[in-house]
N, CA, C and O atoms as CSV, one atom per row, in Angstrom:
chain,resi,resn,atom,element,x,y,z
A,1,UNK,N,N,-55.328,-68.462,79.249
A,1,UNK,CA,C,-54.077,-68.463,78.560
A,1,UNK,C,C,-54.317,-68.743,77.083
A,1,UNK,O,O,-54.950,-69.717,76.675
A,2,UNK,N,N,-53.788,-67.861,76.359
A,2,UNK,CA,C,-53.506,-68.669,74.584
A,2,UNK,C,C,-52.574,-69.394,74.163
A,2,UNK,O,O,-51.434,-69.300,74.619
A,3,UNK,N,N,-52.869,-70.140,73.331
A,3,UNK,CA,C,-51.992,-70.937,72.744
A,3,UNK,C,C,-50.750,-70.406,71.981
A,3,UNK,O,O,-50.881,-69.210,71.721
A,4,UNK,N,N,-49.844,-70.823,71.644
A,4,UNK,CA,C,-48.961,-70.773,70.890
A,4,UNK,C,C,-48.708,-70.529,69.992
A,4,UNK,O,O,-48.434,-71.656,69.582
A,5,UNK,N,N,-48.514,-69.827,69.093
A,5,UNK,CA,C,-49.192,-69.469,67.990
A,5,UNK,C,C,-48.047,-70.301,66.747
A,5,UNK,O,O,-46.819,-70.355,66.817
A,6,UNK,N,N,-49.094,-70.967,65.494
A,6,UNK,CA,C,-48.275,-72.213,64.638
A,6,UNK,C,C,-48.009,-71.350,63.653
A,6,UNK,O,O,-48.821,-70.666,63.030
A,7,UNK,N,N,-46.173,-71.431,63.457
A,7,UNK,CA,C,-45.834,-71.263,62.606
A,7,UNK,C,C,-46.237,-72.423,61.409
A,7,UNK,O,O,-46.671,-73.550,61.649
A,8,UNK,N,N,-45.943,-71.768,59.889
A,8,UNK,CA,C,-46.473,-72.328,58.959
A,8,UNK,C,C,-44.924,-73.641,58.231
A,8,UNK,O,O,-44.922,-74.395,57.258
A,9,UNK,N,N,-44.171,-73.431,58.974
A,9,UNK,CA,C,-43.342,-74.296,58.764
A,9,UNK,C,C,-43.762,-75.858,59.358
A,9,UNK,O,O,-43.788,-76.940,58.771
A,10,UNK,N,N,-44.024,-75.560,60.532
A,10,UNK,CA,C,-44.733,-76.643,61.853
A,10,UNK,C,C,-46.171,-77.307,60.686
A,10,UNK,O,O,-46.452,-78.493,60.512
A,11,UNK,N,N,-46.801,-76.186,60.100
A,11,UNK,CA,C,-48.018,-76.969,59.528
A,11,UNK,C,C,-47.152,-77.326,58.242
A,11,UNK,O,O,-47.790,-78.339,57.956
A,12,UNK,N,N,-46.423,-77.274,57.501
A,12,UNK,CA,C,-46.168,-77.863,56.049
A,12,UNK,C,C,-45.584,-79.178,56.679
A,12,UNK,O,O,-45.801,-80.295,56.208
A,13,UNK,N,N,-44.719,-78.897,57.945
A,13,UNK,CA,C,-43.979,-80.525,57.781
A,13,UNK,C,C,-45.082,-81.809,58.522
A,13,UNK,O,O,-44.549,-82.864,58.864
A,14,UNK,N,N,-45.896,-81.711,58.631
A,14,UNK,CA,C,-46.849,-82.637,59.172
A,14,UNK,C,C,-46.972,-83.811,57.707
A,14,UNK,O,O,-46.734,-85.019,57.703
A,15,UNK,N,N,-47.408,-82.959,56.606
A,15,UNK,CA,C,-47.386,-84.405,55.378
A,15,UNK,C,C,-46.451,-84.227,55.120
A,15,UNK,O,O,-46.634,-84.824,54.059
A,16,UNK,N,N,-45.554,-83.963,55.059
A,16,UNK,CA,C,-43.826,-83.927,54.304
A,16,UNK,C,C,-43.613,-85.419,54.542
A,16,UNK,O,O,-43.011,-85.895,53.579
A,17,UNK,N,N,-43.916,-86.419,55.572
A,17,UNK,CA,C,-43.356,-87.807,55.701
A,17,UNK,C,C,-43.717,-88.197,54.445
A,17,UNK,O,O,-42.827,-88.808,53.854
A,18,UNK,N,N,-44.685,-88.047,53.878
A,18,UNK,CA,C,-44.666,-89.270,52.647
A,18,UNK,C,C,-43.995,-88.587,51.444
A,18,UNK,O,O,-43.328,-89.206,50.614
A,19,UNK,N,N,-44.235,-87.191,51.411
A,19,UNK,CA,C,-43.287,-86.603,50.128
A,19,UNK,C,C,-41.897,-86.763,50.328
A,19,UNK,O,O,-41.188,-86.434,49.377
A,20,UNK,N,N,-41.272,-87.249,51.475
A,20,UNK,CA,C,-40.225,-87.217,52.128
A,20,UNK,C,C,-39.659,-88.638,51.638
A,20,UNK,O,O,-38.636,-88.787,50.971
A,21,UNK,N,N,-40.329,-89.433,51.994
A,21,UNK,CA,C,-39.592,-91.439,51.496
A,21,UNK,C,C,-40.196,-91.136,49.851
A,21,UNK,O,O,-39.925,-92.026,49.044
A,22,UNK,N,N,-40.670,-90.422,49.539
A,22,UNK,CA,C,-40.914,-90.582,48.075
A,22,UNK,C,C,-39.525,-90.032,47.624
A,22,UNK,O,O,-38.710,-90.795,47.106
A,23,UNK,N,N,-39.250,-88.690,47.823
A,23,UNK,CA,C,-38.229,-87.800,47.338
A,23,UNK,C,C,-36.619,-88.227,47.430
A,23,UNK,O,O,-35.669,-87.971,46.690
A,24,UNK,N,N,-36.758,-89.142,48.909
A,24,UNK,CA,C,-35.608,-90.252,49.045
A,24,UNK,C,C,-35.273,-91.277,47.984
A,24,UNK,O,O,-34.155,-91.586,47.573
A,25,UNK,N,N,-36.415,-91.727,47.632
A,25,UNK,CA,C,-36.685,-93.452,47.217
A,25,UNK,C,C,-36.115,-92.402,45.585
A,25,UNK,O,O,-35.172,-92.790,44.894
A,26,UNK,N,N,-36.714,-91.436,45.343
A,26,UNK,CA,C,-36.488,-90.893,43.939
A,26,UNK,C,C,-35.047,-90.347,43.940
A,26,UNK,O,O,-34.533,-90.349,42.821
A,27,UNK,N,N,-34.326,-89.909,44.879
A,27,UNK,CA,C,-32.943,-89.483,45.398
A,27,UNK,C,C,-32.340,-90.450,44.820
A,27,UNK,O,O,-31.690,-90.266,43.791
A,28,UNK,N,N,-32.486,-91.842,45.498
A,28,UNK,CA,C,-31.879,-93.103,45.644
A,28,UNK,C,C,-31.467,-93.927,44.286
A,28,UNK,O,O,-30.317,-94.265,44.007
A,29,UNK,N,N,-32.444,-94.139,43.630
A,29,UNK,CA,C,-33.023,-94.578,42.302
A,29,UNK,C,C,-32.183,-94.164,41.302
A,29,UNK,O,O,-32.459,-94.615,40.191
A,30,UNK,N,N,-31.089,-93.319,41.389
A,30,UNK,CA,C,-30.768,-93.291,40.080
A,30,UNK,C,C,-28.755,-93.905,40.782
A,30,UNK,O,O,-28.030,-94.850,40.470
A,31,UNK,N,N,-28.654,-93.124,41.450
A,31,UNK,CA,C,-27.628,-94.182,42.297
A,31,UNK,C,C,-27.552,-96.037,41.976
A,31,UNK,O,O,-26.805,-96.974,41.692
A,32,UNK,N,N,-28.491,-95.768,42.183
A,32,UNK,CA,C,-29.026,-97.919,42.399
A,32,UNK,C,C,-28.757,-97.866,41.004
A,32,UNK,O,O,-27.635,-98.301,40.750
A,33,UNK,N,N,-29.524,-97.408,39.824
A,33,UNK,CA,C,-28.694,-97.840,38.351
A,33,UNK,C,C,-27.622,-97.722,37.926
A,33,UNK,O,O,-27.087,-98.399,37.048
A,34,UNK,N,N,-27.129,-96.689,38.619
A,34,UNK,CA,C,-25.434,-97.021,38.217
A,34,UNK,C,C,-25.032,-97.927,38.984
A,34,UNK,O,O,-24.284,-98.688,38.370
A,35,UNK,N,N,-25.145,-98.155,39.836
A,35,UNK,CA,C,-24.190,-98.909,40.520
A,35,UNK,C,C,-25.107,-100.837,39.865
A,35,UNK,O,O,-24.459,-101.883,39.891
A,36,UNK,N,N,-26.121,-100.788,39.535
A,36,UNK,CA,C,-26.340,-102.257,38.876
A,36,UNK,C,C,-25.653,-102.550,37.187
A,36,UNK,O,O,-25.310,-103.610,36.664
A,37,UNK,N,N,-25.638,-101.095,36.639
A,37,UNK,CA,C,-25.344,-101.139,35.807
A,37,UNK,C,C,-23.486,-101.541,35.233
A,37,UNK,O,O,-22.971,-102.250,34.368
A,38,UNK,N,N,-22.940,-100.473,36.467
A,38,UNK,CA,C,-21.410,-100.831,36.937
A,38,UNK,C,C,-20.899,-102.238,37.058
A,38,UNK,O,O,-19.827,-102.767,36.763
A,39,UNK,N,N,-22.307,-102.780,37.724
A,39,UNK,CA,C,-22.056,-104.323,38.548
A,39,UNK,C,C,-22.089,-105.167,36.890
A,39,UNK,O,O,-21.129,-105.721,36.353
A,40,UNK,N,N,-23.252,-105.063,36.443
A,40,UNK,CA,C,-23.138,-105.828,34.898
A,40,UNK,C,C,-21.927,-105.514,34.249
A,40,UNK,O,O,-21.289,-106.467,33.802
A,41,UNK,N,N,-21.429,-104.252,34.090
A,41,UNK,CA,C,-20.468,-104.151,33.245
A,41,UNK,C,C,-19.608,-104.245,33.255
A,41,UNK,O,O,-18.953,-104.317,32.215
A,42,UNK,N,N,-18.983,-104.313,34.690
A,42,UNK,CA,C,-17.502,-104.132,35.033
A,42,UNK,C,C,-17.372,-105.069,36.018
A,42,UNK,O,O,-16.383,-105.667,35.597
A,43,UNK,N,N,-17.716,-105.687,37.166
A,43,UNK,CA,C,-17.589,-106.035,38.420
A,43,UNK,C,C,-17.629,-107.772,37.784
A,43,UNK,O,O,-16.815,-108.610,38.172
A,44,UNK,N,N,-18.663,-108.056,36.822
A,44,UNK,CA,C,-19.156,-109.390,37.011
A,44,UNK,C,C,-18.296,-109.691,35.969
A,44,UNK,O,O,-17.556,-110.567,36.417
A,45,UNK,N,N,-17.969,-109.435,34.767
A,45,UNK,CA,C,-16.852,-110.127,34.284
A,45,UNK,C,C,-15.776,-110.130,34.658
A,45,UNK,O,O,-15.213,-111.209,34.470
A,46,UNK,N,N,-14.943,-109.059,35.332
A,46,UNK,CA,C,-13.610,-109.293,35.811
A,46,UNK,C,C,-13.865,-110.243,36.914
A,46,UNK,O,O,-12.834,-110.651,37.449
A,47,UNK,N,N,-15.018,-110.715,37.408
A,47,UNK,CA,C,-14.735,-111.744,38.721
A,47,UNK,C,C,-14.480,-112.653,37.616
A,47,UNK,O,O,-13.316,-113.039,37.724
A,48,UNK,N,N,-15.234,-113.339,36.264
A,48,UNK,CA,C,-15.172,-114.117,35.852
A,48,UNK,C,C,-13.647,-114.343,35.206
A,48,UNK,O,O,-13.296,-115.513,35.056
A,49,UNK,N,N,-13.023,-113.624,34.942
A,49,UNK,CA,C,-11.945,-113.834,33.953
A,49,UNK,C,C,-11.004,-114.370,35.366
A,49,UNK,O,O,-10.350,-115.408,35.269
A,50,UNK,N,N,-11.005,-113.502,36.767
A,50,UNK,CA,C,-10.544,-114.044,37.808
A,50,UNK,C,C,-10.602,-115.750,37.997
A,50,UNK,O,O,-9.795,-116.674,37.895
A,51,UNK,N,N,-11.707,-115.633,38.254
A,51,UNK,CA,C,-12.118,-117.276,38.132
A,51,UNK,C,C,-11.176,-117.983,37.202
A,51,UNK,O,O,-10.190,-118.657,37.501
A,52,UNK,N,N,-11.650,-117.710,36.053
A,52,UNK,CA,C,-10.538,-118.081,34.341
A,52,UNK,C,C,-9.602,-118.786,34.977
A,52,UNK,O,O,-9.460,-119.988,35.201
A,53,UNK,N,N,-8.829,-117.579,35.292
A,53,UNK,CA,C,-7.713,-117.385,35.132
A,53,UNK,C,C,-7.043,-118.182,36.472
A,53,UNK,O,O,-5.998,-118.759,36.172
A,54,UNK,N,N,-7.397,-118.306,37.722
A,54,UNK,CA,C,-7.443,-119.397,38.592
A,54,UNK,C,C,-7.371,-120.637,38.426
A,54,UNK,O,O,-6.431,-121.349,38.779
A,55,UNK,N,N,-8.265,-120.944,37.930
A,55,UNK,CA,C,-8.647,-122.389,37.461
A,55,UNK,C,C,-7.389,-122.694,36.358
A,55,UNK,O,O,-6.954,-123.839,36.483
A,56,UNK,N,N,-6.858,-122.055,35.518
A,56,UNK,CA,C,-5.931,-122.123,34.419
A,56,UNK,C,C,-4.398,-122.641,35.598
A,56,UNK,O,O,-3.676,-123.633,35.495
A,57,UNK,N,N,-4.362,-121.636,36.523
A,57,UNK,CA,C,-3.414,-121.545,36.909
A,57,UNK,C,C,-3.665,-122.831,38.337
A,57,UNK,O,O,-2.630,-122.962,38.991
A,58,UNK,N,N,-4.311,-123.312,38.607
A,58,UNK,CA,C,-4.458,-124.531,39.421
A,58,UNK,C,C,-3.838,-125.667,38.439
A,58,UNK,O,O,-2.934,-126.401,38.840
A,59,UNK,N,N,-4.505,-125.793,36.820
A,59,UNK,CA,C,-4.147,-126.684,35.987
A,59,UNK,C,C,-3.147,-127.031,35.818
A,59,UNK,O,O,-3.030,-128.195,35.436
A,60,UNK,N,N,-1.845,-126.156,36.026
A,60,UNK,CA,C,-0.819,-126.356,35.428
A,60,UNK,C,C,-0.166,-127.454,35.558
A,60,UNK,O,O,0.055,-128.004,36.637
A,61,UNK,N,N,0.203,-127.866,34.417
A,61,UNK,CA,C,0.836,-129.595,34.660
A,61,UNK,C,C,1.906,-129.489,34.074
A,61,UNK,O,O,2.033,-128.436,33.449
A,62,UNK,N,N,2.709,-130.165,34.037
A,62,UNK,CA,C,4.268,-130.626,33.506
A,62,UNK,C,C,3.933,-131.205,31.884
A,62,UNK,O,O,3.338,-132.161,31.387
A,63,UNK,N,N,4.738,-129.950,31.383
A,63,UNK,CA,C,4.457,-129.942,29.640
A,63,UNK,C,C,3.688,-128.721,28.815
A,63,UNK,O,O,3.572,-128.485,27.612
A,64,UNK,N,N,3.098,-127.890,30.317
A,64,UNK,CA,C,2.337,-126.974,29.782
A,64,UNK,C,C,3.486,-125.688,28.963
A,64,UNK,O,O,4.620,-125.486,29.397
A,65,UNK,N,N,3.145,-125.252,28.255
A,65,UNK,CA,C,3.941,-123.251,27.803
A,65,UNK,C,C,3.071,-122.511,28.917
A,65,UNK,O,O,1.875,-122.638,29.182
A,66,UNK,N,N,4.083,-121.672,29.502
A,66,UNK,CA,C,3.269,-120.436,30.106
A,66,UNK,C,C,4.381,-119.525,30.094
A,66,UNK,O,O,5.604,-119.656,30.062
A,67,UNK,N,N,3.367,-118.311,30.140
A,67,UNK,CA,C,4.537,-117.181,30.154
A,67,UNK,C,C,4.264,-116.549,31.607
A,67,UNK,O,O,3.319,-116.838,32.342
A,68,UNK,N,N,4.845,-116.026,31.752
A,68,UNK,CA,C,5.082,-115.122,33.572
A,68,UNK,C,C,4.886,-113.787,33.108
A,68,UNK,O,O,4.962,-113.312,31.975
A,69,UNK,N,N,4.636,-113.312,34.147
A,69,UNK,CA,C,4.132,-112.232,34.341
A,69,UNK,C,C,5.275,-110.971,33.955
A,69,UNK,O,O,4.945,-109.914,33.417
A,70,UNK,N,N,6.303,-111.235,34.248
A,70,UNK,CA,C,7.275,-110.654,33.910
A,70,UNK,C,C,7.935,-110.650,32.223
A,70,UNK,O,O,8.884,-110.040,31.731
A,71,UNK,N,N,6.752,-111.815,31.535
A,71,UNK,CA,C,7.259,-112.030,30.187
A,71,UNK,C,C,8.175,-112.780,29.790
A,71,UNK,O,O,9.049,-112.576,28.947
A,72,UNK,N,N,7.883,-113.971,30.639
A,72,UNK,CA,C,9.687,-114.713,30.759
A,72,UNK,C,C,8.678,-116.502,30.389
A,72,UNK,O,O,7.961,-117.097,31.193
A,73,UNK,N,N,9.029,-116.946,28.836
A,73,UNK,CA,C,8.198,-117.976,28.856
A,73,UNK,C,C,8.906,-119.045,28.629
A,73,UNK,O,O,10.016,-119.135,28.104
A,74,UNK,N,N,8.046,-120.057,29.152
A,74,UNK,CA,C,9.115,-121.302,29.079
A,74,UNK,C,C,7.954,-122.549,29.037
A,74,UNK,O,O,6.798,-122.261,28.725
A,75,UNK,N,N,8.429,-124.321,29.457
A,75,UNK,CA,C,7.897,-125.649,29.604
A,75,UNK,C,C,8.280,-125.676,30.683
A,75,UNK,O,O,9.414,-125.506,31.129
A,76,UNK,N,N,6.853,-126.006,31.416
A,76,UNK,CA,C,6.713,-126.336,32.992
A,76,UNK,C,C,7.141,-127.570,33.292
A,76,UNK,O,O,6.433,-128.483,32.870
A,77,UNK,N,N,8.612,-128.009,34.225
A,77,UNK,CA,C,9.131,-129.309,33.899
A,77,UNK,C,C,8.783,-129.900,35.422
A,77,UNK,O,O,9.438,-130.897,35.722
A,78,UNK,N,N,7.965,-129.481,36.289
A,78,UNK,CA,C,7.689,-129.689,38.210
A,78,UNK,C,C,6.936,-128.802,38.224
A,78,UNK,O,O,7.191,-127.685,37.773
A,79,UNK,N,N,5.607,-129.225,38.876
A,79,UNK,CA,C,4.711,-128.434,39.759
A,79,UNK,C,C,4.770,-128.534,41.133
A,79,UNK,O,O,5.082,-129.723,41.198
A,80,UNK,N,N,4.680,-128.040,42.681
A,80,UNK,CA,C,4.015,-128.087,43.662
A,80,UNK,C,C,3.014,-127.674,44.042
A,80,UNK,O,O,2.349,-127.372,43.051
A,81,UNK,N,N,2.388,-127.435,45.097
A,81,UNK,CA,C,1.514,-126.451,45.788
A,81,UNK,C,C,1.461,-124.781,45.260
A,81,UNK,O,O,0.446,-124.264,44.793
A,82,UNK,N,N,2.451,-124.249,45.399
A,82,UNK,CA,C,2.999,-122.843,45.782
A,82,UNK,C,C,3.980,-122.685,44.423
A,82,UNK,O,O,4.014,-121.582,43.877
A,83,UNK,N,N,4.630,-123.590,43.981
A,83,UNK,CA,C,5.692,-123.490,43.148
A,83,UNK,C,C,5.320,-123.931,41.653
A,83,UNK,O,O,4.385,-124.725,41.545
A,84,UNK,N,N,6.069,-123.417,40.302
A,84,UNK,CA,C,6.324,-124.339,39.692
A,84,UNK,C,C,7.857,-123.842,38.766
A,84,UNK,O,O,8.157,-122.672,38.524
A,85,UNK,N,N,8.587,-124.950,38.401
A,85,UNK,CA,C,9.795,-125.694,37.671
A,85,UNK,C,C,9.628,-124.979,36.292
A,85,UNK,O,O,8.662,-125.476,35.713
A,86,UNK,N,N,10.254,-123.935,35.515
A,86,UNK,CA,C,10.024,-123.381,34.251
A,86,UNK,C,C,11.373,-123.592,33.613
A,86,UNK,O,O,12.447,-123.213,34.079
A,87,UNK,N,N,11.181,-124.236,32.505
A,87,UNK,CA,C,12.569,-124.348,31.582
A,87,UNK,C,C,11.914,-123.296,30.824
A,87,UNK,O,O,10.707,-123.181,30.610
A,88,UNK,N,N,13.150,-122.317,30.330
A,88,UNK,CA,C,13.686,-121.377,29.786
A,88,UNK,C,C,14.172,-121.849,29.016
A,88,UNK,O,O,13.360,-121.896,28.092
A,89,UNK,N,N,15.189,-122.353,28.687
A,89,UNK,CA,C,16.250,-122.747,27.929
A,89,UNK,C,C,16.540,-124.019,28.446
A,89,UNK,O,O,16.454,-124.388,29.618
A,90,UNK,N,N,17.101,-125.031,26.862
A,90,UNK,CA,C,17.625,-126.293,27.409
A,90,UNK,C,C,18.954,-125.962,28.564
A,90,UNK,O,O,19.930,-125.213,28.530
A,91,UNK,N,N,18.386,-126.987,29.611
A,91,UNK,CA,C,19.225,-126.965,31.022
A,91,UNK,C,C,19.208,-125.794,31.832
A,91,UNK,O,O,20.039,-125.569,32.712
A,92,UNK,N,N,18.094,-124.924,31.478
A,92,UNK,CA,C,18.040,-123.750,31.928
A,92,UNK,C,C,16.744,-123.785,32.722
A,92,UNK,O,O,15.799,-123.655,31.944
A,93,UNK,N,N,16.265,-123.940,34.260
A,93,UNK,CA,C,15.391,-123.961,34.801
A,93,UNK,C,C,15.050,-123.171,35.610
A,93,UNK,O,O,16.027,-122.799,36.261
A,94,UNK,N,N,13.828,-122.551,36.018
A,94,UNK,CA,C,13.554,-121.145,37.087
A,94,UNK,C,C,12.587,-121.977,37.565
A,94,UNK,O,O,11.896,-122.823,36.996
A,95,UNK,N,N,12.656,-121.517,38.987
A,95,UNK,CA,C,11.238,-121.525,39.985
A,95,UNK,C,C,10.820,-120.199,39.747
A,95,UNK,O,O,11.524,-119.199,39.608
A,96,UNK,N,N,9.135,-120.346,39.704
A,96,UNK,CA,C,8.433,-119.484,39.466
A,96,UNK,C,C,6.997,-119.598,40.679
A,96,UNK,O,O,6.741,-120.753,41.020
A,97,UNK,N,N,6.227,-118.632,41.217
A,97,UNK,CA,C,5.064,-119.149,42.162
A,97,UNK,C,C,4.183,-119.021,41.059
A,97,UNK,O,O,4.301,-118.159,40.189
A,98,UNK,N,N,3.425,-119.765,41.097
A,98,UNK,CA,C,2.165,-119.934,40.093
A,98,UNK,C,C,1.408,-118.895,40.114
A,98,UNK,O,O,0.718,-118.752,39.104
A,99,UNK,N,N,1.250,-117.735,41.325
A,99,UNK,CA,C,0.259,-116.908,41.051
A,99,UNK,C,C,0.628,-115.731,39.922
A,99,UNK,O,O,-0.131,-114.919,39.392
A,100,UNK,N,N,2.592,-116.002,39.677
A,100,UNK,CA,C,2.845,-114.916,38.653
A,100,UNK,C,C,2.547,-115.674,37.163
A,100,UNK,O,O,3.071,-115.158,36.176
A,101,UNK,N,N,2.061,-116.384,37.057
A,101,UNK,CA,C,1.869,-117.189,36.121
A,101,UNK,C,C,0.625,-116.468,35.083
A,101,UNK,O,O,-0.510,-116.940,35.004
A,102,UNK,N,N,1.020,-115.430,34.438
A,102,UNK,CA,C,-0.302,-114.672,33.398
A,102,UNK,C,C,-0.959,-115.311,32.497
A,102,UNK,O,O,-2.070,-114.994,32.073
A,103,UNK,N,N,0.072,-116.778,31.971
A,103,UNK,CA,C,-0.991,-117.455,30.209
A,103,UNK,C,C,-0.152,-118.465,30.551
A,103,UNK,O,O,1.045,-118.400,30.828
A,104,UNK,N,N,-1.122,-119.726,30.498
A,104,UNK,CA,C,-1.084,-120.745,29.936
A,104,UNK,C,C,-1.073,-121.170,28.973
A,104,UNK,O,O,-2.199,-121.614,28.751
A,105,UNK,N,N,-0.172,-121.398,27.841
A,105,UNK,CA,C,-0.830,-122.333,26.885
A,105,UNK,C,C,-0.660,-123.808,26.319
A,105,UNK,O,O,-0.011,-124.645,26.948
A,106,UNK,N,N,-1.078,-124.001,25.487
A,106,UNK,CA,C,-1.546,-125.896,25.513
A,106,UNK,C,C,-0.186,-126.007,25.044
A,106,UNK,O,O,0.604,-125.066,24.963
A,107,UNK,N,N,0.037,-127.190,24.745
A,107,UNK,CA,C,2.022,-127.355,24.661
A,107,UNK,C,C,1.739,-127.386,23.174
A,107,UNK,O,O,2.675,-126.872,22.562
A,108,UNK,N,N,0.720,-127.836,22.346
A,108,UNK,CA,C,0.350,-127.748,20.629
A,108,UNK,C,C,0.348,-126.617,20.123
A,108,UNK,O,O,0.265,-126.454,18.906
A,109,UNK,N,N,0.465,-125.356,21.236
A,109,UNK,CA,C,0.359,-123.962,20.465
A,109,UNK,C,C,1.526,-123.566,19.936
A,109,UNK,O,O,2.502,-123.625,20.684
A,110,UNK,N,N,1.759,-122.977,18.270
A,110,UNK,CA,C,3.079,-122.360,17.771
A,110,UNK,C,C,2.767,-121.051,18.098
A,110,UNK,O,O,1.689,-120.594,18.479
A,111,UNK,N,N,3.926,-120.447,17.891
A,111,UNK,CA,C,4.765,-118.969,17.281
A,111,UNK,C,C,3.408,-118.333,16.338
A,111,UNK,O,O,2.793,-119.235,15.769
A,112,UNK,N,N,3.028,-117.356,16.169
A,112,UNK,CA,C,2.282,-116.731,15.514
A,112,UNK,C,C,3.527,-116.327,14.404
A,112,UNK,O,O,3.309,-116.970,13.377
A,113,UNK,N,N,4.694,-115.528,14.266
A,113,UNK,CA,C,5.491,-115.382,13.301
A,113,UNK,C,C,6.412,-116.790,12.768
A,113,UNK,O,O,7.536,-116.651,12.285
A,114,UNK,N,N,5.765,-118.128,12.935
A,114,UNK,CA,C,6.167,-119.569,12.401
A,114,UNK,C,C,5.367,-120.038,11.050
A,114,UNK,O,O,5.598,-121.138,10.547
């Protein structure tokens, strides 16, 4: 009996394994820099300003200026958990949840047009 006769496809892919994880790994490689590069540029500071901006909004104490998210600013006169007490206007008070809470600022800060 004779053998089988080898196509030349059957003989090229025998070393193809290593040109193969090379051609991958070189596939791969430029993927992986964008996406580290993405991660530096974009991903890792917005976690940080997240953070920021958390921590700001845990702070809030009675006396602080903050403005809401909606643009509505006032003196934080009650904090809770979940809540806080915003004067608007003398005798004028809103509950607000702290997470709409966009800027804090120190109660020493003026008016930029003052």
């Amino acid at each position: 009996m004779s053998s089988p006769p080898i196509h030349m496809s059957m003989v090229d892919a025998a070393p193809a394994g290593q040109n193969g994880t090379v051609g991958l790994l070189m596939g791969i490689a430029p993927w992986l820099l964008i996406f580290v590069i993405f991660y530096i540029l974009m991903i890792r500071p917005q976690q940080r300003r997240v953070k920021e901006h958390q921590a700001a909004i845990n702070a809030v104490k009675k006396g602080d200026d903050v403005i809401t998210g909606g643009g509505i600013r006032g003196r934080v006169t009650k904090v809770t958990d979940d809540e806080a007490e915003v004067e608007i206007a003398q005798g004028v008070k809103i509950r607000v949840i702290k997470s709409t809470i966009s800027t804090v600022l120190s109660p020493n800060t003026k008016p930029a047009n003052d």
